[in-house]
ZAMARGU-4260 file (C-alpha; in steps of 0.2 Angstrom, whole numbers, plus 5000, padded with zeros to 4 digits):
<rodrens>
0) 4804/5871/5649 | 4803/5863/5634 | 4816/5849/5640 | 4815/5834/5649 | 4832/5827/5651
5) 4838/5818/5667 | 4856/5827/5673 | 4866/5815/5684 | 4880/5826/5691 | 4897/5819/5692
10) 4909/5826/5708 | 4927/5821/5710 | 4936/5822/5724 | 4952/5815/5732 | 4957/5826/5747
15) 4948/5826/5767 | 4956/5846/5763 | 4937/5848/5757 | 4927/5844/5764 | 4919/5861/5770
20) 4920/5864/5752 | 4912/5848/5747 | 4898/5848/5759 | 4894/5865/5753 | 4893/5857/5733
25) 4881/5843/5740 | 4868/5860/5747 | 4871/5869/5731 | 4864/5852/5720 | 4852/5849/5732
30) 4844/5867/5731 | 4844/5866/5710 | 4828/5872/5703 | 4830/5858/5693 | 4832/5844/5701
35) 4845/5832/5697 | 4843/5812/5692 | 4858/5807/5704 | 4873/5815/5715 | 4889/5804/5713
40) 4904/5807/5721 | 4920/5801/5717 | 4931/5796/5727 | 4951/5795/5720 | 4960/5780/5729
45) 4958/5788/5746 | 4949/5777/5757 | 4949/5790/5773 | 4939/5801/5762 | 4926/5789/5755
50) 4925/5783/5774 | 4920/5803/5781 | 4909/5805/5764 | 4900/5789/5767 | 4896/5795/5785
55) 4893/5812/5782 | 4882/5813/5765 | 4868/5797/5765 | 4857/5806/5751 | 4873/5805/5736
60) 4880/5791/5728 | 4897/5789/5736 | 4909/5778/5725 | 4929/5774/5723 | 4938/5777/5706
65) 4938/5759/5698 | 4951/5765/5687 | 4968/5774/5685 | 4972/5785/5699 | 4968/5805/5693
70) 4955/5815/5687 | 4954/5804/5672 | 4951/5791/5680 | 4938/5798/5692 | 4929/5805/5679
75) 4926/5789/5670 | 4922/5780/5685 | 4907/5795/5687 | 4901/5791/5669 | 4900/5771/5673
80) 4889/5773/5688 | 4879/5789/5680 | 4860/5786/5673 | 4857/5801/5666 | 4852/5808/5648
85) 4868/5821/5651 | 4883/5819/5665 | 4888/5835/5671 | 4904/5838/5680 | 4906/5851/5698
90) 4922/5851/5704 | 4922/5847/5723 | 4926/5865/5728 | 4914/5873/5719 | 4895/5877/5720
95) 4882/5879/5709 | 4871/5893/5706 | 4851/5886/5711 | 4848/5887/5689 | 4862/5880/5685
100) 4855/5863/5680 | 4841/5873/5673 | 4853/5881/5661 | 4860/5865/5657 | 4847/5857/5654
105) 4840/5872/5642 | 4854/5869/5632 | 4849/5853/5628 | 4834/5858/5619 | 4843/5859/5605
110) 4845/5840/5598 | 4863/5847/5588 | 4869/5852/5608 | 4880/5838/5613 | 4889/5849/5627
115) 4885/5861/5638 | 4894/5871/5652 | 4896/5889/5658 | 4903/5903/5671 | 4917/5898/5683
120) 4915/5913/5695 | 4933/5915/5706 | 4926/5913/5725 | 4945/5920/5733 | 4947/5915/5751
125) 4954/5931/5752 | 4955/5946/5744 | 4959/5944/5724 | 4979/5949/5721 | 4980/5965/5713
130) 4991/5960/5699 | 4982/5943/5696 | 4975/5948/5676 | 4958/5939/5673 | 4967/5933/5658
135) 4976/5921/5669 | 4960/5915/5680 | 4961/5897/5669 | 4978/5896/5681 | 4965/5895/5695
140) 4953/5884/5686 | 4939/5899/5682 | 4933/5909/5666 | 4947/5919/5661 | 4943/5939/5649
145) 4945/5930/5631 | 4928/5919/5633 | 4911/5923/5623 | 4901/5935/5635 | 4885/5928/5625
150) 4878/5910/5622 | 4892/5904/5609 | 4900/5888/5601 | 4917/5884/5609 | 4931/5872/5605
155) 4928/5866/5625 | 4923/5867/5641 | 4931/5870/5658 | 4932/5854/5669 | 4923/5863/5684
160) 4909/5870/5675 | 4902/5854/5658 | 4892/5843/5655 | 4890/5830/5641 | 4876/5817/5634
165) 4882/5801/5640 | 4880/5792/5624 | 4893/5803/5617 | 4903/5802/5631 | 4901/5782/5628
170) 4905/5783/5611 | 4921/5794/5612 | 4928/5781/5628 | 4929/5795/5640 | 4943/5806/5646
175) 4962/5799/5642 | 4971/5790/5656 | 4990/5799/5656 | 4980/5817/5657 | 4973/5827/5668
180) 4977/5829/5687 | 4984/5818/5697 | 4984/5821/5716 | 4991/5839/5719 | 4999/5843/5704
185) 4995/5857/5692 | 4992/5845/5675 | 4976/5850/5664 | 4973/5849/5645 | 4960/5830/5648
190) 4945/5843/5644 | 4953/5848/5628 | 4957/5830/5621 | 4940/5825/5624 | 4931/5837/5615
195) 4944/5836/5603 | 4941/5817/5601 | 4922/5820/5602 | 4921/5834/5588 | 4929/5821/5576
200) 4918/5809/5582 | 4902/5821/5579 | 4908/5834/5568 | 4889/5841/5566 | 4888/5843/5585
205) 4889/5857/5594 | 4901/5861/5610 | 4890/5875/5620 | 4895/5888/5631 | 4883/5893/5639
210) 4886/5910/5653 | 4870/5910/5662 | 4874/5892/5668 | 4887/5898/5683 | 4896/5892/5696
215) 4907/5896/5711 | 4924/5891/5713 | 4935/5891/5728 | 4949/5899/5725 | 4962/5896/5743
220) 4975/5909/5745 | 4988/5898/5741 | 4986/5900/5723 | 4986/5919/5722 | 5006/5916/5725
225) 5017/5921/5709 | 5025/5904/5714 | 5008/5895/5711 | 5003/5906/5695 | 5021/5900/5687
230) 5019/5884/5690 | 5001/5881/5683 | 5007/5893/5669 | 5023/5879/5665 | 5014/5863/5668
235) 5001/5870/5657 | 5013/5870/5643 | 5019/5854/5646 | 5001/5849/5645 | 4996/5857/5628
240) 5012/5848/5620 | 5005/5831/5625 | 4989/5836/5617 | 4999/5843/5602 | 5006/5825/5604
245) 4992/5814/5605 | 4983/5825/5593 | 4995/5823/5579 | 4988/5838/5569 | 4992/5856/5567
250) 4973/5865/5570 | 4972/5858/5588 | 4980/5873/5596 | 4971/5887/5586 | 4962/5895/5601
255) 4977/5896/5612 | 4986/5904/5597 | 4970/5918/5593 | 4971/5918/5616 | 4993/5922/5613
260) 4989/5935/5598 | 4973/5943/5601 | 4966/5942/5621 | 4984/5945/5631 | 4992/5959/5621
265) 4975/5967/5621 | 4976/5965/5640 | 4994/5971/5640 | 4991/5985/5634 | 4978/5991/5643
270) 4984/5986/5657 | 5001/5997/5654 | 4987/6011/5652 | 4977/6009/5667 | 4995/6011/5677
275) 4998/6029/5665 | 4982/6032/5672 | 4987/6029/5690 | 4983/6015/5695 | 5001/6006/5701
280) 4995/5988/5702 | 4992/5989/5682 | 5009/5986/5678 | 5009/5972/5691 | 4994/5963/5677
285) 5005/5969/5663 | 5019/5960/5669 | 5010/5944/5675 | 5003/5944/5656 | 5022/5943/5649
290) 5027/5930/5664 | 5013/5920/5663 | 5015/5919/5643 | 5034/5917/5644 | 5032/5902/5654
295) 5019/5893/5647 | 5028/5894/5630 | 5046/5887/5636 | 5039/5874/5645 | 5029/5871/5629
300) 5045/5872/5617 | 5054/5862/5631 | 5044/5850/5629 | 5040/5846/5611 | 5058/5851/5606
305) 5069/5842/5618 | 5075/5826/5608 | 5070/5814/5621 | 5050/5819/5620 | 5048/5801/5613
310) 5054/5794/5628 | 5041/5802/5639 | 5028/5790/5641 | 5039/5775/5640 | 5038/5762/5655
315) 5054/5762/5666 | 5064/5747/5664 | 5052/5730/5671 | 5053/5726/5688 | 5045/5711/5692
320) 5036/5713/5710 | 5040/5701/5726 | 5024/5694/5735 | 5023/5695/5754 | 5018/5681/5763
325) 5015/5678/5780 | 5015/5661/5784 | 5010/5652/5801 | 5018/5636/5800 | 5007/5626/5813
330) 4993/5631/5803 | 4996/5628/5785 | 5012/5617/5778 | 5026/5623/5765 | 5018/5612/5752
335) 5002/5625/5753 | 5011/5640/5748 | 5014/5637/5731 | 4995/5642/5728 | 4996/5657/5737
340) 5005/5666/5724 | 4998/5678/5711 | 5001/5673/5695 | 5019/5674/5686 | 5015/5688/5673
345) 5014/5698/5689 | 5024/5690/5702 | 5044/5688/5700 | 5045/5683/5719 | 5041/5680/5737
350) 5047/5687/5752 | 5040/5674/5767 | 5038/5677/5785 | 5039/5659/5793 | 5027/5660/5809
355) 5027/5647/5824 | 5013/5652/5837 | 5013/5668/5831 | 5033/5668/5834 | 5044/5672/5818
360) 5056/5658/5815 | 5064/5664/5797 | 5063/5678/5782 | 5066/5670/5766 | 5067/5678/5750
365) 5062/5666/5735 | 5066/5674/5717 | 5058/5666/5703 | 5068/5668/5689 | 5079/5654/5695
370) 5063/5642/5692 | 5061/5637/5711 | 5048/5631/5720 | 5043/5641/5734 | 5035/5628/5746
375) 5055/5616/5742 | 5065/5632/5746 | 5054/5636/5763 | 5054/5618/5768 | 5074/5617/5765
380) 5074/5631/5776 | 5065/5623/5792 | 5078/5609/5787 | 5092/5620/5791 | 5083/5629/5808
385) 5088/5622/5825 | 5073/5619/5835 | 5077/5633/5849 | 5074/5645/5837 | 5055/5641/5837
390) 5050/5648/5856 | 5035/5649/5864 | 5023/5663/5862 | 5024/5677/5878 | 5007/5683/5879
395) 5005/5700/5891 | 4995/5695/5907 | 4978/5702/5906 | 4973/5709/5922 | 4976/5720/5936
400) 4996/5720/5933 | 4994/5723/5913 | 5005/5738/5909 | 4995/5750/5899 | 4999/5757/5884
405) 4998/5772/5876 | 4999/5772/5857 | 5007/5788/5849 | 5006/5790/5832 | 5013/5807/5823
410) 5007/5812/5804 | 5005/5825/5793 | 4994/5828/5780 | 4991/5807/5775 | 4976/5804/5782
415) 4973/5787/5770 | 4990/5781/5778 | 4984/5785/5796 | 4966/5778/5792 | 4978/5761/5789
420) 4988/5762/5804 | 4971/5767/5815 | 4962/5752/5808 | 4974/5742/5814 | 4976/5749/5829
425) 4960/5745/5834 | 4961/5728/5830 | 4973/5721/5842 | 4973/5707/5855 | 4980/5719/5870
430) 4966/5728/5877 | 4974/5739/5891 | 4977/5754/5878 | 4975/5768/5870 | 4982/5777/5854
435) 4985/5798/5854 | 4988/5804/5836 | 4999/5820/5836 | 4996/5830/5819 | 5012/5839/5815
440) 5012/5855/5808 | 4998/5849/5796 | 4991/5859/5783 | 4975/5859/5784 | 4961/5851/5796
445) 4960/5832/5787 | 4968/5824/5800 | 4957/5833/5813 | 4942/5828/5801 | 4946/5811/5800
450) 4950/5806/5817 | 4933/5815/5825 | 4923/5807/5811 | 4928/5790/5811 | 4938/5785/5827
455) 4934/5798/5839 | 4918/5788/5845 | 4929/5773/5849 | 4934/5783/5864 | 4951/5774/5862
460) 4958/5787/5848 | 4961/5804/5855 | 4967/5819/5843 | 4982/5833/5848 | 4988/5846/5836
465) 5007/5852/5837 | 5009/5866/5827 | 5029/5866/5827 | 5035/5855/5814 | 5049/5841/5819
470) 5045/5821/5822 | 5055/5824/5839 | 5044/5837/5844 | 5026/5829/5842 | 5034/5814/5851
475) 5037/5823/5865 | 5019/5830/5863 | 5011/5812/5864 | 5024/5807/5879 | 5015/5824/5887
480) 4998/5818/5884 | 5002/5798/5887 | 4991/5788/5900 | 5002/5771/5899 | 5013/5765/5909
485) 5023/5762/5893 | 5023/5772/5877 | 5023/5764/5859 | 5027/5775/5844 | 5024/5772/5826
490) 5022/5780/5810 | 5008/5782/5801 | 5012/5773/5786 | 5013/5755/5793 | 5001/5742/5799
495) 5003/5734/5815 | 5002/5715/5817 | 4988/5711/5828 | 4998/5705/5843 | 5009/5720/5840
500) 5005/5730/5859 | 5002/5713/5866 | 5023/5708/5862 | 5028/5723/5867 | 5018/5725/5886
505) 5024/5706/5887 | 5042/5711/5885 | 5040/5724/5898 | 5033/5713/5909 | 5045/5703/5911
510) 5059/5715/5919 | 5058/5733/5927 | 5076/5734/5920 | 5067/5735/5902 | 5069/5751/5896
515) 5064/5751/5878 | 5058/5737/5866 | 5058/5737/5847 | 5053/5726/5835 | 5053/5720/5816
520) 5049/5730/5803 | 5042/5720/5788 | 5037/5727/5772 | 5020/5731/5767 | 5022/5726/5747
525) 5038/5726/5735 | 5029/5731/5721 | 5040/5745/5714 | 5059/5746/5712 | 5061/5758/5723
530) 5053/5748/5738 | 5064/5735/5736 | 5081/5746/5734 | 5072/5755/5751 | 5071/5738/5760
535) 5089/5730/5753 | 5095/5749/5759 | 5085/5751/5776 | 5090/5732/5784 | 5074/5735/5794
540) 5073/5717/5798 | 5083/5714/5812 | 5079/5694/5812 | 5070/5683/5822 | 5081/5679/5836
545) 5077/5689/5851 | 5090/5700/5859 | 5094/5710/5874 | 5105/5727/5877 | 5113/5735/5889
550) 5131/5740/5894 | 5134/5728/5904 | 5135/5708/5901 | 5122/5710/5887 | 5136/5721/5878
555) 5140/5714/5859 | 5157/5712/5852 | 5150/5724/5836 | 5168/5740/5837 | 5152/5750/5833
560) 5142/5748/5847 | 5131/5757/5856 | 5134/5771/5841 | 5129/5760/5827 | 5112/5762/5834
565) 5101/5758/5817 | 5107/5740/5825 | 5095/5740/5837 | 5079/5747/5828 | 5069/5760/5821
570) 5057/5773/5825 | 5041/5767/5818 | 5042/5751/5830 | 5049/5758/5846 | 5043/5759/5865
575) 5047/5764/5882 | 5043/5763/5899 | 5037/5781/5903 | 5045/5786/5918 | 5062/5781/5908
580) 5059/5791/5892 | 5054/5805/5905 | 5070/5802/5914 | 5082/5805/5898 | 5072/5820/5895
585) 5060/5815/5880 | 5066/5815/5863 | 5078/5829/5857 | 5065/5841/5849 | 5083/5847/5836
590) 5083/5829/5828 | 5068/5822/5818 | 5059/5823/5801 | 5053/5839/5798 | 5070/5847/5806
595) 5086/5852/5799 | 5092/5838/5805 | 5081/5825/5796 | 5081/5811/5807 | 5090/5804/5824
600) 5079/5808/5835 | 5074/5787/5838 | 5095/5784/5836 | 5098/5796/5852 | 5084/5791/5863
605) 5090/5772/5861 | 5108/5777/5866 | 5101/5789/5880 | 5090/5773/5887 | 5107/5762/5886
610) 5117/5774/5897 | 5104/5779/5909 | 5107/5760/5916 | 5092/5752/5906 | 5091/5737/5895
615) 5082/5737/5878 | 5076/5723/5868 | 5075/5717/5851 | 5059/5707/5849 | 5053/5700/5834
620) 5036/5697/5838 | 5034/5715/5840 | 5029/5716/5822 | 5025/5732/5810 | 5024/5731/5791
625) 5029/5746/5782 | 5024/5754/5766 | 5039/5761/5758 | 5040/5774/5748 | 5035/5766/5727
630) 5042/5779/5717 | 5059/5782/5712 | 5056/5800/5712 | 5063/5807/5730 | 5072/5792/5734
635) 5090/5804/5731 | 5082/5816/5747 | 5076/5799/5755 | 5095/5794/5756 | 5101/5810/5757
640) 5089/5814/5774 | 5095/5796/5780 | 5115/5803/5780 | 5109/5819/5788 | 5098/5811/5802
645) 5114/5799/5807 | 5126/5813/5807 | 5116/5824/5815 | 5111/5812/5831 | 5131/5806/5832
650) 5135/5829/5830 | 5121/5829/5846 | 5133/5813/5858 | 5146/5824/5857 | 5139/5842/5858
655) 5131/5833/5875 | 5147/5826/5878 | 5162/5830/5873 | 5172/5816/5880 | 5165/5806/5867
660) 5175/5813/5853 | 5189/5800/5861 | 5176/5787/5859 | 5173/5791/5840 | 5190/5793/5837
665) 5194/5774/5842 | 5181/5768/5832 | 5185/5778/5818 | 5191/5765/5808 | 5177/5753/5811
670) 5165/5766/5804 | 5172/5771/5789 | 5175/5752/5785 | 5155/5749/5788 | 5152/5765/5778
675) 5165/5764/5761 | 5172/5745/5761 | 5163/5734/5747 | 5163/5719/5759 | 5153/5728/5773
680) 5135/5721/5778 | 5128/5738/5772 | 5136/5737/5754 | 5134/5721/5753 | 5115/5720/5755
685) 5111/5730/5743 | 5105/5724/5725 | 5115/5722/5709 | 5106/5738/5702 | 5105/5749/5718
690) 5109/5765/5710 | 5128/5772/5716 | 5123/5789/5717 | 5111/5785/5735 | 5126/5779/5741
695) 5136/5793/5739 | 5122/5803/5743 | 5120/5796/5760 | 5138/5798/5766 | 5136/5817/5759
700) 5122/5819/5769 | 5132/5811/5787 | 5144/5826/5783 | 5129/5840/5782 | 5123/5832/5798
705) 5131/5840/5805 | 5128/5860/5801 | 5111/5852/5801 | 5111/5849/5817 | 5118/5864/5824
710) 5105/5874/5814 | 5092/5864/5822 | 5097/5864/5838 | 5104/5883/5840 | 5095/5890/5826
715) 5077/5889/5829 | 5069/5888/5846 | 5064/5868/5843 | 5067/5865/5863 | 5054/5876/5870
720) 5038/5864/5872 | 5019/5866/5874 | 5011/5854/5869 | 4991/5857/5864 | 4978/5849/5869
725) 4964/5842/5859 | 4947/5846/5864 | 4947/5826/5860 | 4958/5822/5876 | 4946/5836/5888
730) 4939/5819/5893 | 4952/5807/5892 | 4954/5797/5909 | 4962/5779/5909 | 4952/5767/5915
735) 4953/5761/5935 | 4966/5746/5938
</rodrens>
């Protein structure tokens, strides 16, 4: 070959969904007839798949996005750490053809070349849908009837399939944050714009296509669904009226207009011939055309039409985030905390967990915009705290008589989150344990990736799979599958406190009568809006003083109690003594997330424990942080699925037992005070600006409860329970006492 350019070749990835698909990119570079400089592999803010990828491919340059989440971001990231003459980009489920970087690098014997890419082949994980037109295979990220069939200028490339000189990727500051794919969704158009911005940059240059140069790409089943080609085919047109946008000029959208005039009425109509011809599915394409069309141009007159467009990129009102601090107060003074903070642009407060021997002692929340000093307020605040409520530290005895533990924690589809939780798991003080991760109904295998690439070898994390969906459900699956003497659940979207299995085997260790512990639930960050309207909302704090349950002469003199159960705890920081859970039957397979009913199914098993004769304890040293939800999107389902959960565990006390309904009816009065009154402690925690429409939300949702929970429970056969065992547990054995 004439040329001697070095390629560095540029992967993006953010998913453990592939890693099949990756590992088969890596032995499509690595068999190139023309070898490439360097193999980098980006890695989009997920730490469990930089973790497997760092493990699994030693020979490729494995590095995280050190910019805005997305492809954008990813992109650039590549370009920083590339060395290469020309960067060429591979999407992570694709694979080259052995030339390919021979092609590419052909190009590039032409000094006027300053981009090169060429064939995205459709590779369908099932057979190609009949009425899918190749017109449409850009909705799946391929080469679509309408480009060059011959070596041929073009306006640009397709992400899965280019490649660029560095130096005018340099000059033209890479791909635009805001565009492109973020995550999952179906956003595009980050290709265009750069070329766009490049061919002004370089107007003597030429943009390359180049069809010898071919790839493969994936193409799952899941995007042969008309649901999937609609949705690409709108976000698309929201895409090109950001670019018409950004662009500011008329001539920017000239190829999709000669793609709208010339390429799909041509493929209409031939397509309406091939079905005169016999061929039934033809009108099937022919439609698809007109759909496809139809919706990519509303959603593109939506867009740059509505009057509002101007507002689209604007930042939602400021919030100013609150810091979390965890202070030990026998180790460091008040007076210290001041220069823990971050600085004030970012900072508008501190929430401060107040530590003695490892015991919380206080919350405080500090806001800044009253110009306080942070280490003052805490130290007015030990001021104000009678010395009993500083207590010693229970520490578990660790020996013979230890309770063991088994950890259960159910997920679905966030490994990053459950790579989190693990990691912490692993780092506790309380040996005698062991951790069953149940994947519910997941979606694909990244869960089972993660756990046998990362934590299996521990021996201490064991895998099960439960296919049925419902939180209840793949609780009861790690109760099946526990070794402990005790049972701890959590979520996977927390971190535990080191001491966290060490304060709950303590608790029950100190009484047989101890039939479920909970714990404090501390936010992970209040950096959003929505995390702290989610915090002010949830109350998951419960305090620092310890407390005990029961029926009897621990009874409190809440009207509400034991039905007001949200008083005692929550789900992601609960635990039981086996034979107890067993005793009450597990957890009620109709309540839980991922059922009609949304939620309840912690609420029942606490009440359940309390009239089975038990006692359950609030202790704060049992300590998760949890990461709540940062985005305002959802949070109206997120309130509405809290309302549907209660309703649906207070529709299941009386469905069990109907003598009940006497109860409910003399507390009646107490409940809708807590729920509607203004002075309430559940009104009156919530912020200034909470929105009123949660609220209402919420009680809306106790009502669906329950309908919900009568769908759940008679509807669908949630009850009937296998549980599956993971080839990860064949082995399992608890270790001799």
């Amino acid at each position: 070959m004439s040329t001697n350019v070095t390629i560095s070749v540029v992967v993006c990835a953010h998913t453990l969904d592939r890693l099949r698909h990756i590992s088969e990119m890596v032995s499509s570079i690595r068999a190139q007839t023309y070898p490439a400089a360097s193999l980098i592999i980006v890695c989009d803010h997920s730490d469990a798949l930089y973790r497997v990828l760092k493990s699994e491919f030693q020979t490729a340059q494995i590095v995280r996005n050190e910019f805005e989440k997305g492809l954008s971001g990813a992109r650039n990231t590549g370009i920083k750490h590339a060395h290469g003459d020309i960067v060429a980009f591979l999407d992570d489920d694709a694979a080259a053809n052995p030339d390919w970087l021979e092609q590419i690098a052909r190009a590039y014997s032409d000094p006027a070349v300053m981009a090169a890419g060429g064939f995205i082949a459709p590779a369908w994980s099932t057979e190609r849908p009949k009425w899918f037109p190749r017109e449409f295979d850009w909705v799946v990220g391929c080469s679509y009837l309408g480009l060059p069939q011959i070596r041929n200028p073009v306006r640009n490339l397709i992400g899965c399939n280019m490649s660029v000189r560095k130096a005018v990727l340099e000059l033209t500051g890479g791909f635009r944050a805001g565009l492109g794919r973020i995550g999952n969704n179906a956003a595009g158009c980050e290709e265009t714009d750069f070329f766009i911005r490049a061919k002004a940059k370089f107007p003597g240059q030429t943009i390359l296509y180049e069809p010898e140069a071919r790839v493969r790409h994936h193409v799952p089943s899941t995007r042969g669904t008309w649901k999937y080609f609609l949705g690409r085919c709108w976000a698309e047109g929201k895409s090109k009226a950001d670019l018409a946008d950004l662009s500011n000029a008329g001539h920017v959208l000239t190829t999709e207009r000669n793609y709208s005039l010339k390429t799909l009425p041509k493929g209409f109509f031939r397509y309406l011939g091939e079905t005169l011809k016999g061929d039934i599915s033809g009108i099937a394409r022919a439609s698809a055309i007109a759909a496809g069309f139809l919706a990519t141009t509303i959603s593109y007159l939506h867009t740059r039409l509505r009057p509002t467009r101007h507002l689209r990129t604007q930042p939602p009102p400021h919030f100013a985030p609150i810091q979390i601090l965890d202070w030990e107060l026998d180790d460091r003074p008040p007076s210290r905390m001041q220069d823990q903070l971050k600085p004030d642009a970012w900072c508008g407060g501190a929430l401060c967990l107040l530590r003695s021997k490892g015991t919380p002692v206080a919350v405080e929340e500090v806001r800044f915009e009253d110009d306080v000093d942070i280490s003052t307020s805490v130290s007015d605040v030990m001021k104000r705290l009678p010395s009993a409520n500083i207590s010693h530290l229970h520490r578990a005895p660790q020996g013979p008589f230890s309770p063991w533990v088994t950890v259960v924690v159910a997920t679905r589809d966030r490994p990053d989150s459950l790579l989190r939780c693990l990691d912490s798991l692993l780092n506790q003080t309380y040996s005698a344990m062991n951790i069953v991760v149940v994947d519910n109904a997941p979606s694909s295998n990244a869960t089972a990736d993660l756990v046998a690439g990362i934590f299996a070898p521990s021996g201490r994390v064991h895998y099960a799979r439960e296919n049925r969906p419902g939180l209840g459900i793949a609780h009861n699956t790690g109760l099946a599958l526990a070794l402990g003497d005790v049972v701890a659940f959590t979520d996977d979207d927390v971190i535990v406190d080191a001491d966290w299995v060490s304060a709950i085997a303590s608790e029950f260790a100190l009484s047989r009568k101890i039939g479920c512990v909970t714990g404090m639930i501390m936010p992970a960050e209040l950096e959003t809006r929505a995390q702290y309207w989610i915090e002010c909302h949830g109350g998951f704090s419960k305090g620092v003083d310890r407390r005990i349950y029961d029926l009897e002469e621990n009874k409190p003199s809440d009207p509400l109690f034991p039905y007001a159960a949200g008083a005692f705890g929550s789900g992601a920081n609960m635990a039981f003594r086996r034979e107890v859970l067993l005793g009450i039957g597990g957890f009620d397979a109709a309540l839980g997330a991922g059922t009609p009913a949304r939620g309840g199914d912690d609420l029942a098993s606490f009440v359940a424990t309390l009239e089975a004769g038990y006692q359950l304890v609030y202790s704060p040293r049992a300590i998760v942080w949890h990461f709540h939800r940062r985005a305002e999107a959802g949070i109206q389902r997120q309130a509405y699925g809290y309302g549907v959960g209660l309703g649906a565990y207070l529709t299941k006390q009386v469905l069990d037992n109907p003598g009940k309904l006497f109860q409910f009816g003399k507390k009646l009065p107490a409940a809708l005070t807590h729920l509607l009154s203004p002075s309430s402690s559940k009104i009156r925690r919530l912020p200034s600006d909470y929105p009123r429409n949660l609220i209402w939300r919420e009680r809306f949702g106790i009502l669906m409860g329950l309908p919900g929970y009568l769908r759940s429970r008679f509807g669908t056969p949630w009850q009937s329970h296998t549980p599956t065992r993971s080839p990860f547990l064949a082995s399992v054995d608890r270790p001799a006492e």
